[in-house]
C-alpha positions in Angstrom: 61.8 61.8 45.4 65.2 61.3 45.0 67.1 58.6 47.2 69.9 60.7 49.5 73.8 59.5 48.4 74.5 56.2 50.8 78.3 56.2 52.2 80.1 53.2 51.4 80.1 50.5 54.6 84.1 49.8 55.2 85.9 49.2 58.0 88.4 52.2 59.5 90.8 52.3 61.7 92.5 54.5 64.0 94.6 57.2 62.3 98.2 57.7 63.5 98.9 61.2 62.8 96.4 64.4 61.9 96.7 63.8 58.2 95.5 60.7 58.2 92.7 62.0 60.2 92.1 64.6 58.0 92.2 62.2 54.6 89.9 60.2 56.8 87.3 63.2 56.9 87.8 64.0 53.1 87.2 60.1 51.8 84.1 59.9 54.3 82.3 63.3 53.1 83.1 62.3 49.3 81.1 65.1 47.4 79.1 66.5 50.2 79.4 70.1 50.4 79.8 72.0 54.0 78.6 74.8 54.9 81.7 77.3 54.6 82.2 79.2 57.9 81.7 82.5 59.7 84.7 84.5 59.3 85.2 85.4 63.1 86.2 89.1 63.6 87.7 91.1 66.4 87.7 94.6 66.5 90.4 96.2 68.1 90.4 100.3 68.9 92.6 102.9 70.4 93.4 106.5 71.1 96.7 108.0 72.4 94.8 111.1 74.7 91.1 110.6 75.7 89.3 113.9 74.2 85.7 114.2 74.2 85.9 116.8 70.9 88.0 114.2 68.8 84.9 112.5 67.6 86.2 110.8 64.4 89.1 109.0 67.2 86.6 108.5 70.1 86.5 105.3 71.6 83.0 105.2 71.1 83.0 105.9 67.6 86.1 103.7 65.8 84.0 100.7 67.4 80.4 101.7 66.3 82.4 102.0 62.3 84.3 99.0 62.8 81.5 96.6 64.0 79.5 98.1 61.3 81.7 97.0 58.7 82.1 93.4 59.5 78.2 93.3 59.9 77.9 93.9 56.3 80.2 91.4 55.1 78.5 88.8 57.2 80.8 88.1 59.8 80.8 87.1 63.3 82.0 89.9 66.4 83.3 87.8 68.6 85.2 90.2 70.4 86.2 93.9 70.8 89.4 95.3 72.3 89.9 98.4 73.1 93.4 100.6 74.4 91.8 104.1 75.7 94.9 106.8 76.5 97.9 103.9 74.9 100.2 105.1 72.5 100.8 103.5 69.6 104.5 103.1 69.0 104.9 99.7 71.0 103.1 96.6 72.1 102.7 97.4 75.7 99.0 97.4 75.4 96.7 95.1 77.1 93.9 95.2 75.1 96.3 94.6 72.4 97.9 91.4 74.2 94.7 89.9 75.0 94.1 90.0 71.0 97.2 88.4 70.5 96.1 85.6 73.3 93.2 84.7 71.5 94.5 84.6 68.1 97.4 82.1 68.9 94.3 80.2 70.7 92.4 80.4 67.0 89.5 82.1 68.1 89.9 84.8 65.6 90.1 84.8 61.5 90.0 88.5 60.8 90.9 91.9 62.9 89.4 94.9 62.0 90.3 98.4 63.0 88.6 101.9 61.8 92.4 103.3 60.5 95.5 101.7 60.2 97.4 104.0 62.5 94.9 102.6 65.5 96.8 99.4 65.3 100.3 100.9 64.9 102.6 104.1 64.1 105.7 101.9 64.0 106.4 100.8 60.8 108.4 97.8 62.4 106.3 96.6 64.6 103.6 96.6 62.2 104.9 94.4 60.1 106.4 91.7 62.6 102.6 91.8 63.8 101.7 91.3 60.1 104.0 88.0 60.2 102.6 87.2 63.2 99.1 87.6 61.6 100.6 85.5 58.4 101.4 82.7 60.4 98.7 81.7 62.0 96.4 82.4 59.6 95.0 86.0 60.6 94.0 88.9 57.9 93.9 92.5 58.6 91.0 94.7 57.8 91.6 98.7 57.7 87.7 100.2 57.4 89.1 103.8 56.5 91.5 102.9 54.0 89.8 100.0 52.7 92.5 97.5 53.3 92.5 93.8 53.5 95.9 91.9 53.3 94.4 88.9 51.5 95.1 90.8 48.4 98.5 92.2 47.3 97.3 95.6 46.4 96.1 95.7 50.0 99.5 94.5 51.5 101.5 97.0 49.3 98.9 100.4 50.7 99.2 99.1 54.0 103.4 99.0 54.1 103.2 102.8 52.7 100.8 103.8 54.9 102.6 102.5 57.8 105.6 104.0 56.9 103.7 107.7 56.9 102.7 106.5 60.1 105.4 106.1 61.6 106.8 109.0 60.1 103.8 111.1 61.3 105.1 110.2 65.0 108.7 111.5 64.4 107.8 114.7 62.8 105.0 115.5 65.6 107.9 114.7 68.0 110.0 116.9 67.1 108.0 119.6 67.0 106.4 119.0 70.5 110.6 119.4 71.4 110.7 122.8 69.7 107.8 123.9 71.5 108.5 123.0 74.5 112.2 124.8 73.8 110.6 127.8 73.0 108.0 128.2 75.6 110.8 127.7 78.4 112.8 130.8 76.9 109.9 132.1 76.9 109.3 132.4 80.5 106.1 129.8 79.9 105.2 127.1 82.4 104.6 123.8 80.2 102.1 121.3 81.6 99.8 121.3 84.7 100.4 124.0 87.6 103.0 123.0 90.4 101.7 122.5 93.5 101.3 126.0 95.2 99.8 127.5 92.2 97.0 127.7 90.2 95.8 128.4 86.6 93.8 131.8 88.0 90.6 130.9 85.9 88.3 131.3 89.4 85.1 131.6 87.6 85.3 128.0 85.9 87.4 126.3 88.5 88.5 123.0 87.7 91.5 122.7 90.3 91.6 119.3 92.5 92.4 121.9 95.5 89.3 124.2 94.2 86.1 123.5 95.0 85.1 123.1 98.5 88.8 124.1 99.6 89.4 127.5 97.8 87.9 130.4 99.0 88.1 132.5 95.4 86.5 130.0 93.3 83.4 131.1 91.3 84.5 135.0 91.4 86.5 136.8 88.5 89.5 135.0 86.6 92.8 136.3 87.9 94.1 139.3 85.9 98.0 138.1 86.2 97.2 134.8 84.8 96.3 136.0 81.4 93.4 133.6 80.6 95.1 130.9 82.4 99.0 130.8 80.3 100.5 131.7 83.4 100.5 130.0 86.3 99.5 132.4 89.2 100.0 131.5 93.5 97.0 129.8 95.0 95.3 131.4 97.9 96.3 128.0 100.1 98.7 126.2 98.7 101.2 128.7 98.2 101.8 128.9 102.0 102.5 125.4 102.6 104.8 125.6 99.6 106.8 128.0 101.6 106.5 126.1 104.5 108.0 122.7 103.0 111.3 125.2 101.8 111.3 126.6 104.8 111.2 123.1 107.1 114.1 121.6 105.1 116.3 124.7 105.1 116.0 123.4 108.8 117.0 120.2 108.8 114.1 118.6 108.2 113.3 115.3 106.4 111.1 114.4 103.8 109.5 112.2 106.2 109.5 114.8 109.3 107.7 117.4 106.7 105.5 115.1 105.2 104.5 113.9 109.0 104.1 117.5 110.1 101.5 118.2 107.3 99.6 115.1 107.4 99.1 115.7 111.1 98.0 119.2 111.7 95.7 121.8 110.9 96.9 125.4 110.0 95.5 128.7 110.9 96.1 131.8 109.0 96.0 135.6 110.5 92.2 136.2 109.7 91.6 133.3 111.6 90.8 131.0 108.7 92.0 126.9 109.3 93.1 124.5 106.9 94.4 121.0 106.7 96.6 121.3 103.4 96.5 118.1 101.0 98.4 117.3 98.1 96.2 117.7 94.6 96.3 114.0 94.3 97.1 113.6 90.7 98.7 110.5 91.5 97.1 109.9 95.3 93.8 107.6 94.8 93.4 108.1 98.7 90.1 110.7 98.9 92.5 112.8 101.8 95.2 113.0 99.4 97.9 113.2 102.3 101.0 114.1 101.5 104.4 111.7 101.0 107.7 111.6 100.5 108.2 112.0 96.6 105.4 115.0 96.9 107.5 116.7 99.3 111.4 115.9 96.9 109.2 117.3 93.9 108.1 120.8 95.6 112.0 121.1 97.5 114.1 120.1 93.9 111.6 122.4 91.8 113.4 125.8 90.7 109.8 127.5 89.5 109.1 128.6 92.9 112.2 130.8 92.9 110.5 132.1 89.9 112.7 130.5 87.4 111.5 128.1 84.4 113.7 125.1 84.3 114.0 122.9 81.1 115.1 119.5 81.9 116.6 116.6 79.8 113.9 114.6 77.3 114.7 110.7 76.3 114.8 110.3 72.8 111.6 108.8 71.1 111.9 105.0 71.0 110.6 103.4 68.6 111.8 100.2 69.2 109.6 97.6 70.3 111.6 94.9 71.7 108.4 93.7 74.1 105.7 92.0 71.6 104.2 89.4 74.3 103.3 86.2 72.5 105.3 87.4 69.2 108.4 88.0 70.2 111.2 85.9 72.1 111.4 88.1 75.5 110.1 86.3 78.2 106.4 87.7 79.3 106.3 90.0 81.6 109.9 90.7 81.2 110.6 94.6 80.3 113.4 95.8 78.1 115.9 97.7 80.2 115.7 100.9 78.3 118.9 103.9 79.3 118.4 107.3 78.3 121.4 108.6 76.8 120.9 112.0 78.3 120.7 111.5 81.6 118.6 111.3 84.4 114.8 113.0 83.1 115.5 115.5 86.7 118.6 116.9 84.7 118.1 120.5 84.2 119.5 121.7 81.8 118.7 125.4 81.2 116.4 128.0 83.9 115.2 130.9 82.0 113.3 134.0 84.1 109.8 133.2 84.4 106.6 135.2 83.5 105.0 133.9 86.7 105.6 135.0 90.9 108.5 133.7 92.5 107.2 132.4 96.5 111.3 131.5 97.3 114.3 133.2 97.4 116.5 131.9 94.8 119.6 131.6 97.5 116.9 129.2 99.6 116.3 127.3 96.6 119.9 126.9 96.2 121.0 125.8 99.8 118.4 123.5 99.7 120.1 121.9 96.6 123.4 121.6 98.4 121.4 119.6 102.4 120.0 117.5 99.6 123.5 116.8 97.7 125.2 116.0 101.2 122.1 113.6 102.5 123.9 109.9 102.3 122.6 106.8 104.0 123.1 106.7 107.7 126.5 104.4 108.4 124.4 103.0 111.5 122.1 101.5 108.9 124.3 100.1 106.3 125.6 97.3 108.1 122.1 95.9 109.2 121.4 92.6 107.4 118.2 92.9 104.8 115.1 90.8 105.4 111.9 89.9 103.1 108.8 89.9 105.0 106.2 88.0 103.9 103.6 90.0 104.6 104.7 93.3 102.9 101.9 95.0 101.1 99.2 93.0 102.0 99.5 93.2 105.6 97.2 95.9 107.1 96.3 97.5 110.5 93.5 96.3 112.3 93.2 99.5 114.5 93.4 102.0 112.0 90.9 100.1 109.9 88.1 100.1 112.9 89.4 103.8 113.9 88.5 105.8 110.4 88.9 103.6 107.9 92.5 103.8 106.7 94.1 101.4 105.1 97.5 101.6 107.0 100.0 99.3 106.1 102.1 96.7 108.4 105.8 97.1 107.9 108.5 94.7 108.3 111.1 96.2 110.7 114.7 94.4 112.1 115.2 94.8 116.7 118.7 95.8 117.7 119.2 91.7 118.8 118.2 90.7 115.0 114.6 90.1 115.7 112.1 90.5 112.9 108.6 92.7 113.7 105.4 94.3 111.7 104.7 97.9 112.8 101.7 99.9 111.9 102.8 102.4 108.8 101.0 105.0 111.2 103.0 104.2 114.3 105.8 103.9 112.2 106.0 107.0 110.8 105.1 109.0 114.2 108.0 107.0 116.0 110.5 108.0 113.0 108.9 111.9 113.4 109.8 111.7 117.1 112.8 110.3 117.0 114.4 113.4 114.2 112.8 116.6 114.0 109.2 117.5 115.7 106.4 119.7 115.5 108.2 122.1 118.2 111.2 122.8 116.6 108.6 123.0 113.2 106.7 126.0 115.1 109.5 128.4 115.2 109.4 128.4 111.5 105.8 129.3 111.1 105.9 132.7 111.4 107.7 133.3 108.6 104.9 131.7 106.5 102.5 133.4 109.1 100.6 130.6 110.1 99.8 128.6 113.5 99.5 125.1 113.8 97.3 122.7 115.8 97.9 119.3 116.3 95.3 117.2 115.6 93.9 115.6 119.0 92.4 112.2 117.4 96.0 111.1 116.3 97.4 110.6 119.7 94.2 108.8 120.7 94.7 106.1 117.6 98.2 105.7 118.9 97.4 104.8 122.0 95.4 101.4 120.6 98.6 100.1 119.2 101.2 98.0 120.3 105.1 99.1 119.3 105.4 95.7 117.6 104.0 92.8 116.2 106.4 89.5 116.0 106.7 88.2 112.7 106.7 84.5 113.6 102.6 85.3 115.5 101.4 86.9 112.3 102.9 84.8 109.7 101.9 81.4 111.3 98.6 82.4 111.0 98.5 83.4 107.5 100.2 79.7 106.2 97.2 78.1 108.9 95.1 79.6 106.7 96.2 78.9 103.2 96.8 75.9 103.9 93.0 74.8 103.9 92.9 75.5 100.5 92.0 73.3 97.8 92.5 73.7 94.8 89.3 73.0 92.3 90.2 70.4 90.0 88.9 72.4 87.2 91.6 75.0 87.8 94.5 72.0 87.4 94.7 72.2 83.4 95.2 76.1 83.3 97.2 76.1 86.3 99.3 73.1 84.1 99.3 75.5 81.2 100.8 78.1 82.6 103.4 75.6 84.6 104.6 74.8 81.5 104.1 77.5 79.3 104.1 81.6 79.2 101.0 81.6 76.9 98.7 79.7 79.0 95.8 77.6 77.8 95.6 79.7 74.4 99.0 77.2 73.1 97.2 74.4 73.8 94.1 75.4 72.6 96.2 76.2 69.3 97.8 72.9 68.8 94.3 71.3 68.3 92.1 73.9 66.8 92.3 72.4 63.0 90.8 69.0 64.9 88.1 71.1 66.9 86.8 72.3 63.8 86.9 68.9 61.9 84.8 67.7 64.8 82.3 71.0 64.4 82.1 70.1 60.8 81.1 65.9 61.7 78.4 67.4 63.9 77.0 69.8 61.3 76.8 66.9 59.0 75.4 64.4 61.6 72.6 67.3 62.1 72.0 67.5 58.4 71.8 64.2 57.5 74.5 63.3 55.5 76.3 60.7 58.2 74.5 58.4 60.5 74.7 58.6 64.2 77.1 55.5 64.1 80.0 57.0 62.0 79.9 60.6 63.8 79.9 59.1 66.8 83.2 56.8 66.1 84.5 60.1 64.2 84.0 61.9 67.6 85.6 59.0 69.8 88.5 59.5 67.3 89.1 63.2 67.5 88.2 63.2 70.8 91.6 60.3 71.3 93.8 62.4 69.7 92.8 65.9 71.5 93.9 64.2 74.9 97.7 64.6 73.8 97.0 68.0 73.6 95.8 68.4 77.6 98.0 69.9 79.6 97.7 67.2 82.4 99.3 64.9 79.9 102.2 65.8 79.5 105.5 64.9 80.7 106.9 67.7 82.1 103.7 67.8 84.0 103.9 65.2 86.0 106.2 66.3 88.9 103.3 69.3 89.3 100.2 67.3 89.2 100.3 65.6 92.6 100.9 69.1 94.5 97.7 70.6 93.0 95.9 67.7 95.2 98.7 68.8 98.0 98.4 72.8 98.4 100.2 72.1 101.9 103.0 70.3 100.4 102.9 72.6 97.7 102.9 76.0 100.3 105.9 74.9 101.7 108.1 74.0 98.9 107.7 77.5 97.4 110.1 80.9 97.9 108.7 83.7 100.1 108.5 85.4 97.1 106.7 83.1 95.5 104.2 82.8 98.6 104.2 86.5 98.6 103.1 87.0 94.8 100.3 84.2 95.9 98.7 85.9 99.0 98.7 89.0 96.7 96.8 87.3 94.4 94.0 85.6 97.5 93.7 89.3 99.3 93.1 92.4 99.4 94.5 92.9 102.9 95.1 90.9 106.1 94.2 92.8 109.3 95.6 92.4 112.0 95.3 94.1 116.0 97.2 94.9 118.7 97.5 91.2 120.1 98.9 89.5 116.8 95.2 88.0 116.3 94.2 88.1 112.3 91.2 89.9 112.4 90.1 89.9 109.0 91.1 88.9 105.3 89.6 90.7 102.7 89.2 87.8 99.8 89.0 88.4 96.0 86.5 86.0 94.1 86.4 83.3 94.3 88.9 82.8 97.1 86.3 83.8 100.2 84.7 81.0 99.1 87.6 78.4 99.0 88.9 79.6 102.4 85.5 79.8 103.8 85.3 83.6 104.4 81.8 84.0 103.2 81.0 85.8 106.4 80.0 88.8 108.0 83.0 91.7 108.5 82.2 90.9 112.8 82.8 87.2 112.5 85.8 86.7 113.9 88.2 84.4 111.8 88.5 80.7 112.9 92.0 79.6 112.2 92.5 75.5 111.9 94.8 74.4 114.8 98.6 73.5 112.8 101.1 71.8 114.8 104.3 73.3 113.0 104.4 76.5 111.6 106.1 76.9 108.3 
């Protein structure tokens, strides 16, 4: 048998830059051959609209063809991204940012996508992301079109076809415009129903105020609404529609309606009784209670007068000025964007409609002109403004143990300059009170023909709370709390990272990946045989030396940071409010607090219950350290 190549015995020593390292490897591994490494692929999909019949787009699909592919060639899936309902005209994507995390990090050698146009349909942006690719060492494999930008041929198809992408998006643009045009002159309702109507397609009912709440679902499709292209009045919510008009032709507020209909139950002539709710397209509460925009969107709307209005639409942007991690905007920072035609609530043309008016057009109108003439109250505008620390993540204690809710604590400014926290709940039934209530709202519902009945539990939930909670009881309790918090000392270098860098751990990470890998090629070699235990183990000390200069922890600017991560007190009280703020947000889901000021509970996210001690049951009450002087 043939005697295995000895390495020469010599003496090294300790390289002062990474090419002497690397001339280092190459002299020691003479004419050994490595084993040439796994490409490592990510496959990134997308789709603009989720549709279950678009099966050569589906989410499920692009993936399925797209792993398939780099299973044949051999390579290694190391992750898959996915942007379900994202367009593709900018970067604002996160599956698309966490791609672009872990290839500045190096964990990635190839992307592949099922079609080009999954990646992009702006020509632009596609190529700075090509750069980007470029640079750190990235190719780009299109399954569909056969692409790979290692070769020119592939380079040059992907430009053109990027360029048809992009000119794909304009041309479908416009013609969305001219539609939309058309149908308004038309008469034609474009998009969902307004609230207050209905599609009329009863026998397969799909309406969030349908099932369960509509009396006429599962019977014949509505005649008028000729197979659902015009929107017809629904059984219930056109009389609350009325109703809203009605209240603010009054003098009502937004806040005084929205009060009104969140708080009582309505009975119609044959004796039937609702509680109205919004549909809750963008309410994830289950009641679906109504609020203040819901309420400005039914009063400014002109299609319940019967009319069709056609308001102004922003120009397609294609510029992508927001490429986190390729471009020079600060992350996180959006790109103030102005459209040139004016506000999107702009109307600018009302055509007759095909569908029922439920308002006069004259109510409409005086509505328009109490809305024009509402300005802020001159008793308010001199008040000084206050931050409160605990805005959104404050919570109710008594509304929680009561049904549930989650009402939010709001901050709120005495008459003497004293700061409070008042229960959303009370809050809003004090304002009610105080402007116009549900007597003066009774006179109006005859004209809809409708009672009302106030709903008895709401005046027993107000009787549990307190008017107000001082701010100074609530907030001392919250810093006790943080304040026992240590921070692991595993979480110091990515809390360093960030400290000193947008990016994170992945620019570290990037700075020594070529010296990872030289250290993954010594220990295939050690495993193999070809070096002795001796020289991969001084190979690794070596590597290992120069990695360290790369650590986060290490690094100048650091060093002012470090000793506060051992300090989370000191640390607590050296930041902003807003800063503290952004933190608790971060530790909680909520802070509960009762009547008496106490903190009743603090709903942790992982793995903060643990750090703070909160791994107990929801009955506990919460032990609070004793502090001496409250932040």
């Amino acid at each position: 048998m043939a005697k295995s190549k000895e390495l020469p015995k010599k003496k090294w020593l300790l390289p002062s830059s990474p090419e002497e390292l690397e001339q280092f490897v190459r002299n020691t591994l003479g004419g050994i051959d490595i084993l040439e490494e796994k490409e490592r692929a990510a496959v990134y999909s997308r789709v603009s609209n989720i549709d279950s019949q678009a099966r050569s787009y589906s989410m499920e699909y692009q993936p399925d063809r797209s792993e398939e592919y780099a299973r044949s060639k051999n390579w290694q899936i190391v992750s898959v991204y996915e942007d379900p309902d994202r367009t593709g005209r900018n970067s604002r994507r996160p599956g698309l940012q966490a791609m672009i995390r872990d290839i500045k990090a190096g964990r990635v050698t190839v992307i592949v996508v099922h079609r080009l146009d999954r990646l992009y349909r702006n020509l632009e942006s596609l190529l700075r992301f090509l750069r980007f690719l470029k640079k750190h060492r990235v190719r780009l494999v299109s399954v569909t079109e056969q692409i790979d930008t290692d070769s020119w041929w592939g380079r040059l198809v992907l430009y053109v076809l990027g360029a048809l992408a992009e000119m794909y998006v304009w041309q479908t643009s416009v013609r969305v415009r001219e539609v939309k045009v058309e149908m308004s002159r038309r008469g034609l309702h474009n998009g969902l129903p307004p609230y207050g109507y209905c599609n009329g397609l009863c026998s397969t009912c799909t309406d969030l105020n349908g099932p369960g709440y509509c009396a006429l679902v599962g019977q014949l499709d509505r005649s008028e609404s000729q197979r659902g292209r015009i929107p017809v009045p629904h059984p219930i919510d056109q009389h609350a529609a009325r109703l809203i008009h009605t209240l603010y032709a009054q003098g009502f507020s937004d806040l005084d309606i929205v009060d009104y209909l969140n708080t009582h139950r309505f009975q119609f002539p044959d004796g039937t009784e609702v509680k109205f709710h919004t549909k809750g397209r963008n309410n994830k509460r289950p009641d679906r209670p109504f609020t203040r925009d819901s309420v400005r969107e039914i009063v400014t709307n002109p299609f319940y007068t019967g009319l069709v209005a056609r308001r102004t639409i922003k120009p397609l942007d294609m510029d992508d000025e927001q490429l986190p991690g390729i471009s020079d905007m600060t992350q996180g920072q959006k790109p103030r964007r102005i459209n040139p035609n004016g506000s999107r609530r702009t109307i600018v043309e009302m055509n007759p409609g095909q569908h029922q008016a439920l308002i006069s057009v004259s109510l409409w109108q005086s509505n328009q002109q109490l809305r024009k003439h509402k300005n802020k109250s001159p008793i308010s505008a001199g008040k000084p403004f206050h931050d409160y620390l605990l805005t959104g993540i404050g919570c109710c204690w008594e509304c929680h143990t009561w049904d549930g809710r989650k009402a939010s604590l709001r901050g709120v400014t005495g008459s003497a300059g004293n700061t409070y926290y008042r229960c959303s709940t009370l809050h809003d039934e004090y304002k009610s009170r105080r402007k116009r209530g549900p007597d003066e709202a009774a006179d109006a519902l005859p004209t809809v023909g409708m009672q009302a009945k106030k709903q008895a539990d709401i005046e027993q939930l107000l009787e549990r709370h307190k008017a107000s909670l001082r701010t100074e009881l609530l907030e001392a309790q919250i810093n006790r709390l943080v304040e026992t918090l240590v921070i692991p000392e595993e979480w110091h270098e990515t809390i360093l990272a960030y400290y000193l860098s947008n990016d994170g751990m992945s620019e570290f990470e990037r700075q020594g990946y070529n010296m990872r890998q030289e250290l993954a090629r010594q220990r295939a070699l050690f495993r193999q045989g070809h070096i002795t235990q001796a020289e991969y183990e001084e190979a690794y000390l070596r590597i290992d030396r120069y990695l360290q200069q790369f650590k986060p922890s290490v690094q100048p600017e650091a060093r002012e940071a470090t000793p506060l991560l051992n300090d989370f007190p000191a640390l607590w009280r050296q930041l902003k409010l807003t800063e503290r703020r952004a933190i608790l947000q971060t530790m909680f889901a909520g802070l509960y607090f009762d009547a008496n000021c106490q903190l009743q509970k603090a709903a942790a996210n992982s793995p903060f219950e643990r750090l703070l001690g909160l791994m107990q049951d929801e009955s506990a009450t919460i032990v609070l350290p004793q502090h001496q002087k409250p932040v």
